[in-house]
C-alpha positions as a Markdown table, in Angstrom:
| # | Residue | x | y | z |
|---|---|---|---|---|
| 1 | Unk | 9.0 | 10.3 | -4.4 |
| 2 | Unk | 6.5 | 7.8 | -5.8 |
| 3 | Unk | 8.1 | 4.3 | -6.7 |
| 4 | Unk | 5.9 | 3.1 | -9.2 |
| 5 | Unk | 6.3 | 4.1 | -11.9 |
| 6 | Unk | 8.9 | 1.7 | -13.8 |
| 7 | Unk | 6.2 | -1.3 | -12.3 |
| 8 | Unk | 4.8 | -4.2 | -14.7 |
| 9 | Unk | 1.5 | -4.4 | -12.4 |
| 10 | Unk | -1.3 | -2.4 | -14.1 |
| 11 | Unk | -2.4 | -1.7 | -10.2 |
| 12 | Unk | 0.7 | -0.5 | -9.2 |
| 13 | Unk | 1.1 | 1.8 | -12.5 |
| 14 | Unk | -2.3 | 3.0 | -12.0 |
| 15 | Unk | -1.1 | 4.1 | -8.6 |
| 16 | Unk | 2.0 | 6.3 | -9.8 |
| 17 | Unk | 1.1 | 9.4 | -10.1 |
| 18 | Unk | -0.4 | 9.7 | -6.7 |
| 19 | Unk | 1.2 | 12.1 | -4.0 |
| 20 | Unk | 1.9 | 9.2 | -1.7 |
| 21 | Unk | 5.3 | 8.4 | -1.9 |
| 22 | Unk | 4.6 | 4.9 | -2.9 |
| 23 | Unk | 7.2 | 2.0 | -2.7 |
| 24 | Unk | 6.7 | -1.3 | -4.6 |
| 25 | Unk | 7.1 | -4.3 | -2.2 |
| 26 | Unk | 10.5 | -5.7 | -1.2 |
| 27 | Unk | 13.3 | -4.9 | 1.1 |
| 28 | Unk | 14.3 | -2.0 | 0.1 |
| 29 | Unk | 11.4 | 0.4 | 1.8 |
| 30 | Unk | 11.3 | -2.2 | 5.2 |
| 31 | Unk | 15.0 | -1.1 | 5.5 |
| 32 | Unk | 14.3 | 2.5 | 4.7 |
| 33 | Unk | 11.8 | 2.3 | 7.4 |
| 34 | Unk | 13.5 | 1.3 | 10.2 |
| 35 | Unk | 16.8 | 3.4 | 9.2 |
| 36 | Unk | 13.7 | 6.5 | 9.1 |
| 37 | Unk | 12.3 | 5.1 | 12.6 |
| 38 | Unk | 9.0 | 5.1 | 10.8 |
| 39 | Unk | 6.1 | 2.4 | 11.1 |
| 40 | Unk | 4.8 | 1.0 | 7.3 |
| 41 | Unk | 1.5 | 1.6 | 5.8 |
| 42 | Unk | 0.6 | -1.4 | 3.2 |
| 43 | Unk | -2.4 | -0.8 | 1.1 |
| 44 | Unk | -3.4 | -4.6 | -0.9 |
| 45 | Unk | -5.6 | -4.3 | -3.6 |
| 46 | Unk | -6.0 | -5.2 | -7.6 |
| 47 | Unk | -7.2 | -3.3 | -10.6 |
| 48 | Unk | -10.3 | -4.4 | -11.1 |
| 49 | Unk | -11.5 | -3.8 | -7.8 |
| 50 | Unk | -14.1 | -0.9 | -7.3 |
| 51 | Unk | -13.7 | 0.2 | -3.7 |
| 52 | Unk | -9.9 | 0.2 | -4.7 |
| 53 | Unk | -10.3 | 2.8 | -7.2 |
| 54 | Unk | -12.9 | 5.0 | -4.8 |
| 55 | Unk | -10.3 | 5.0 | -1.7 |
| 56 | Unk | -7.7 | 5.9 | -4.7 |
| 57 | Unk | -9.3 | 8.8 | -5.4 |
| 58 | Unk | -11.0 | 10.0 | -2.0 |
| 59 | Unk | -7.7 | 9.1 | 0.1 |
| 60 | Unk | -4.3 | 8.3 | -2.0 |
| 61 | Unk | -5.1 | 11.3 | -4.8 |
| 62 | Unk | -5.8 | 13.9 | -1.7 |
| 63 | Unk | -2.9 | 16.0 | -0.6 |
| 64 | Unk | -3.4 | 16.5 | 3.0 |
| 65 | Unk | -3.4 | 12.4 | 3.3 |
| 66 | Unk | -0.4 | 12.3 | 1.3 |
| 67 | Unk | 1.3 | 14.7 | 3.2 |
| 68 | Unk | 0.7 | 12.5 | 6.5 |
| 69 | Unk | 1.3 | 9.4 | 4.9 |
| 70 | Unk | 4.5 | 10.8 | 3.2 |
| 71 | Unk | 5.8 | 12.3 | 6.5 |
| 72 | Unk | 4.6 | 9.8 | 9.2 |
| 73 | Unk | 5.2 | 6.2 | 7.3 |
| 74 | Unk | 6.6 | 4.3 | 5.0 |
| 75 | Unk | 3.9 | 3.7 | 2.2 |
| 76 | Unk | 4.1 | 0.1 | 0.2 |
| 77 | Unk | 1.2 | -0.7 | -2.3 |
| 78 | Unk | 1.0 | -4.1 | -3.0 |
| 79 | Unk | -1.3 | -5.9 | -5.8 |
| 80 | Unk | -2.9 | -8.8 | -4.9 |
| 81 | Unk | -2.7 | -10.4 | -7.8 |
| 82 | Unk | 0.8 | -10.2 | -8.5 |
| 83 | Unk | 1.9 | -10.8 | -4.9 |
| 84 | Unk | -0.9 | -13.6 | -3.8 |
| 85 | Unk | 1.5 | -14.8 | -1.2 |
| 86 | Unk | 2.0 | -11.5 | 0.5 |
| 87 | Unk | -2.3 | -10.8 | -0.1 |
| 88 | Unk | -2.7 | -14.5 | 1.9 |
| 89 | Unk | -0.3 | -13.5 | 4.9 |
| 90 | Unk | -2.1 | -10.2 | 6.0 |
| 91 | Unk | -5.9 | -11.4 | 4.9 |
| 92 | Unk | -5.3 | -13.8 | 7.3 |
| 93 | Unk | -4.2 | -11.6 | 9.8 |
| 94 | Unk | -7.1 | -8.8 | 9.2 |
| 95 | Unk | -9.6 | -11.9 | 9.8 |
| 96 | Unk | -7.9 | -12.7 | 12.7 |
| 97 | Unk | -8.0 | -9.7 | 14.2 |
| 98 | Unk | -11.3 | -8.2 | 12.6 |
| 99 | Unk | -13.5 | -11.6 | 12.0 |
| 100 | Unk | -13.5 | -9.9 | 8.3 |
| 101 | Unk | -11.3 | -9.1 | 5.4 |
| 102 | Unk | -11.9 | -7.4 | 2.0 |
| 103 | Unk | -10.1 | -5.0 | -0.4 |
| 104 | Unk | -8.5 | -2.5 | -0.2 |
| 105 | Unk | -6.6 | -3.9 | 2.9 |
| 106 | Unk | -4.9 | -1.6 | 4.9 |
| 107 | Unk | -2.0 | -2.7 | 7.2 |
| 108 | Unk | 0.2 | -1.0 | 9.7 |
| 109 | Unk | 3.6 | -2.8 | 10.2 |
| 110 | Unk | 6.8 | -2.3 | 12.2 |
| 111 | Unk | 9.5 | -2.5 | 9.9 |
């Protein structure tokens, strides 16, 4: 079941009708996570961002993704813009890692 759709963030509602069984961030899908032994997938991006709407539609709106996303994670969208603090914390990490960051950022997490 897909989260979003009772969100304030035009991002996150533009997100809510995908098959990905999206979850807003917050406790609630970290707990669901590690009570599912399942690692998270966190997707950062904001609305106005055009390689956020292409991976949308070539990756989020496709069934077969959703179907391993849905069955092999946790899935948490997150927009920038609205969580800035959250956008800082794992930018910083991709760089780290990568020596480059950008949007959409994907993360994998333990819960």
């Amino acid at each position: 079941m897909n989260h979003l759709s009772t969100e304030k963030s035009p991002y996150l509602l533009q997100h809510k009708d995908n098959p990905v069984w999206w979850w807003p961030w917050g406790d609630e899908p970290f707990a669901r996570a590690e009570k599912e032994d399942k690692l998270v997938f966190v997707s950062i991006g904001y609305s106005t961002c055009h390689w956020c709407h292409v991976m949308e539609h070539e990756s989020f709106e496709d069934p077969e993704v959703a179907e391993f996303l849905n069955k092999h994670f946790i899935s948490i969208k997150v927009d920038r813009e609205e969580r800035p603090d959250v956008d800082q914390v794992y930018m910083k990490s991709v760089q780290a890692f990568s020596g480059r960051g950008g949007w959409p950022m994907s993360v994998f997490l333990t819960p």
